[in-house]
C-alpha positions as CSV (number, residue, x, y, z in Angstrom):
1,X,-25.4,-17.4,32.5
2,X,-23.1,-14.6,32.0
3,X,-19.3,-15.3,30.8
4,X,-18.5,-11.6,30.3
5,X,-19.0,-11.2,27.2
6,X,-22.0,-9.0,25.6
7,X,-22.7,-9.9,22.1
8,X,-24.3,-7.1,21.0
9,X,-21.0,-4.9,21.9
10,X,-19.1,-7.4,20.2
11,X,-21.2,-7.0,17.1
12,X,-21.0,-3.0,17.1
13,X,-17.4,-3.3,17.3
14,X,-16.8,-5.4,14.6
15,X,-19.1,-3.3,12.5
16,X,-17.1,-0.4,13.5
17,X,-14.2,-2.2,12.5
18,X,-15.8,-2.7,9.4
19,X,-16.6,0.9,8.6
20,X,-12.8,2.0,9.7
21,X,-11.1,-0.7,7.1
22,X,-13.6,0.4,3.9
23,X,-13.4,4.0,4.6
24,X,-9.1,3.2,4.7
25,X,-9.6,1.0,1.6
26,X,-11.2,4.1,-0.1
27,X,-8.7,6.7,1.1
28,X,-5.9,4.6,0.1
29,X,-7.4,4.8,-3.6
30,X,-6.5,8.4,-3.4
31,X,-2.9,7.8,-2.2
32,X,-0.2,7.9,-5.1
33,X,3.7,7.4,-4.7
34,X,6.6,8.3,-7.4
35,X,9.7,6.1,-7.0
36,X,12.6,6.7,-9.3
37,X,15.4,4.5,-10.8
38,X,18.5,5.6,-12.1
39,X,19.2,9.0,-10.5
40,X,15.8,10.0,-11.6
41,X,16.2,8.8,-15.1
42,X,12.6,7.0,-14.7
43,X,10.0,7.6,-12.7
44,X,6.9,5.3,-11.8
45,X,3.7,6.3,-9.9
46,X,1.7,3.8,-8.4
47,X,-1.5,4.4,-6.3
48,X,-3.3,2.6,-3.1
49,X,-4.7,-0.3,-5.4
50,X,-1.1,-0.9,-5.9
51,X,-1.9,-0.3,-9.9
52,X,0.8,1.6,-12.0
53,X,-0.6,5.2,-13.0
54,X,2.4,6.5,-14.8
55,X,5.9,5.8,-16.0
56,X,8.4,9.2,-17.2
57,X,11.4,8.2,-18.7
58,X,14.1,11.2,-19.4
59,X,14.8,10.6,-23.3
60,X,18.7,10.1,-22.8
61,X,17.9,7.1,-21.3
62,X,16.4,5.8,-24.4
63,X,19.4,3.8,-25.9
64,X,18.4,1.5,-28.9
65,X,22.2,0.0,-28.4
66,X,21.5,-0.7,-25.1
67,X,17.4,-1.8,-24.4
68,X,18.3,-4.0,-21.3
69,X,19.3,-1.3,-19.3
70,X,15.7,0.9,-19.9
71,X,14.3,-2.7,-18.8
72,X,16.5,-2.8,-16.1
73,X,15.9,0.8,-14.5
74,X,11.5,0.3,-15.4
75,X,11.7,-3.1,-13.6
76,X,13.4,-1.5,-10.6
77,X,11.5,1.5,-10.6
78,X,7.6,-0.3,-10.8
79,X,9.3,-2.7,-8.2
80,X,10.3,0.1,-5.7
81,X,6.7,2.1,-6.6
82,X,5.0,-0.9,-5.4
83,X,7.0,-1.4,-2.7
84,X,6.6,1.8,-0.8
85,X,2.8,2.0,-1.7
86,X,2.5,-1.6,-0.4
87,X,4.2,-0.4,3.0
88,X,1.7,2.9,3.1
89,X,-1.4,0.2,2.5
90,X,-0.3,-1.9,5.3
91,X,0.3,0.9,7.7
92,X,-3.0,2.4,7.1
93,X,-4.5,-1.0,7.4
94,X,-2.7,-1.6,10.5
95,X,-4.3,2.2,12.0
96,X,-7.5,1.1,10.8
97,X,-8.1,-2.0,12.6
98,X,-5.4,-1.2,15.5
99,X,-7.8,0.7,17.3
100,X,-10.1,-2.3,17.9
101,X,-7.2,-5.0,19.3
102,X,-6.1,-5.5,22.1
103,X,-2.7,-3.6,23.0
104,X,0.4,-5.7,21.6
105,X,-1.2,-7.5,19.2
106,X,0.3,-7.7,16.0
107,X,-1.6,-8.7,12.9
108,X,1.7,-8.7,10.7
109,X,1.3,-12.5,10.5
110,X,-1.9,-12.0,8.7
111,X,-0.7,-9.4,5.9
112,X,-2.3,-6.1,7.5
């Protein structure tokens, strides 16, 4: 009783699919952005593990009058680091287990 479906091709994609979506989890621990805030006045890296790595501030920024506004600019600038390595994550993601869907389907719904 056949229904079309062999199992054991099944299986060897899913293993495949496996193998693609560690070996994009590992290269995205290699990936790193920069965003800035302020005109460049601070900079934040951020890499694939969506962990910050490092945070520049340019010293005339640095106003002990005024410490909201270096809160301000390092709160915008982790936020937008994040942002854009979040968006390379799911795109890699997404061209890691694309190649094993069906054409059209969109996994967006489940976060890759």
């Amino acid at each position: 009783m056949s229904d079309g479906v062999n199992m054991a091709d099944m299986f060897g994609k899913m293993m495949d699919m496996q193998r693609k979506m560690a070996e994009a989890q590992e290269a995205l621990a290699q990936v790193t952005v920069t965003a800035e805030a302020g005109g460049g006045m601070v900079k934040v890296t951020a890499n694939g593990q969506q962990r910050i790595t490092a945070v520049k501030i340019e010293p005339q920024v640095i106003d002990p009058d005024d410490p909201e506004m270096l809160e301000d600019l390092l709160i915008a600038g982790v936020n937008k680091a994040l942002e854009e390595v979040a968006g390379v994550a799911k795109d890699q993601m997404s061209k890691a287990a694309g190649s094993f869907l069906p054409p059209g389907m969109d996994l967006s719904g489940l976060g890759l």
